[in-house]
Steps between C-alpha positions, in 0.01 A plus 500: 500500500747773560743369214703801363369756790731671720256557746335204553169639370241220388521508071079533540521842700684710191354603221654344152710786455637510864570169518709510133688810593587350839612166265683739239711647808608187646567406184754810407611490834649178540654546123620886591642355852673165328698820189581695769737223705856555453630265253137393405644284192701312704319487888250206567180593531327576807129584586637820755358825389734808562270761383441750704101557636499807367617401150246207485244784593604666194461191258140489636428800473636522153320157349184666676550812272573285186201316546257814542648568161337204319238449397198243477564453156485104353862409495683804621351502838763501809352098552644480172834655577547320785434140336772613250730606814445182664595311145848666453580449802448108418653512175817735663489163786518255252846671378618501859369129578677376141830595683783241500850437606690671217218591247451875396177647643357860438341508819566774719301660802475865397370371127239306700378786717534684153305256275210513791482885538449534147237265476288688806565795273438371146130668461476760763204722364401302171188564369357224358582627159718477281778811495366567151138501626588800738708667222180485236282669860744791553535327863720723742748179518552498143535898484741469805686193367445525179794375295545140433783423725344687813142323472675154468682547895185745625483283818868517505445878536192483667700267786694779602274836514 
């Protein structure tokens, strides 16, 4: 029942988007605290957390932002960004987990936390639409981003105002 929470909290008293963002921070926090060992390419995992409360406090607050930035929009919804979080950070396992003896792996911690970030990220604020769809309506996204290579990485942008 209280699978992913920090708090203990019962999964059935959080709405869907609490409980996610409260997954999505455990999540980046246990992939941000793992990067920021020293020597993280060569120490042995552990499950200890050194992140500070306030900085997990941030990350919270932070997915909690991102995810008032979606919307309820078919596959672009923050349910939707989160299943595609929760799948690179399989696929970025499966690298680690294919690790042996003297075989060359392109696993490393901060692409993991990096991989995952972007996928929390990938639609912040999509429409629904295609970008050409709010191009053809004059939308204020198309006016603001309105060359090709700013409406492809919008939520790129978007992520960070």
């Amino acid at each position: 029942e209280t699978l992913g929470l920090s708090n203990g909290t019962k999964s059935d008293n959080l709405g869907n988007n609490d409980l996610a963002i409260e997954r999505n921070a455990c999540i980046l926090e246990d992939f941000l605290s793992k990067a920021l060992r020293p020597n993280a390419m060569l120490a042995p995992a552990t499950s200890q957390n050194n992140l500070s409360a306030q900085l997990r406090k941030e990350i919270r607050h932070y997915i909690s932002v991102i995810c008032s930035k979606y919307h309820p929009v078919g596959f672009h919804s923050f349910e939707h960004a989160s299943h595609v979080m929760l799948s690179a950070s399989k696929l970025v396992s499966m690298l680690k987990a294919s690790e042996s003896g003297d075989q060359f792996t392109i696993y490393d911690p901060w692409m993991h936390f990096s991989v995952c970030f972007a996928a929390l990220l990938h639609d912040v604020d999509h429409r629904g639409v295609p970008n050409q769809q709010l191009a053809s309506e004059n939308n204020p996204v198309s006016i603001k981003y309105c060359s090709k290579e700013y409406m492809g990485s919008y939520a790129e942008w978007n992520s960070l105002e």
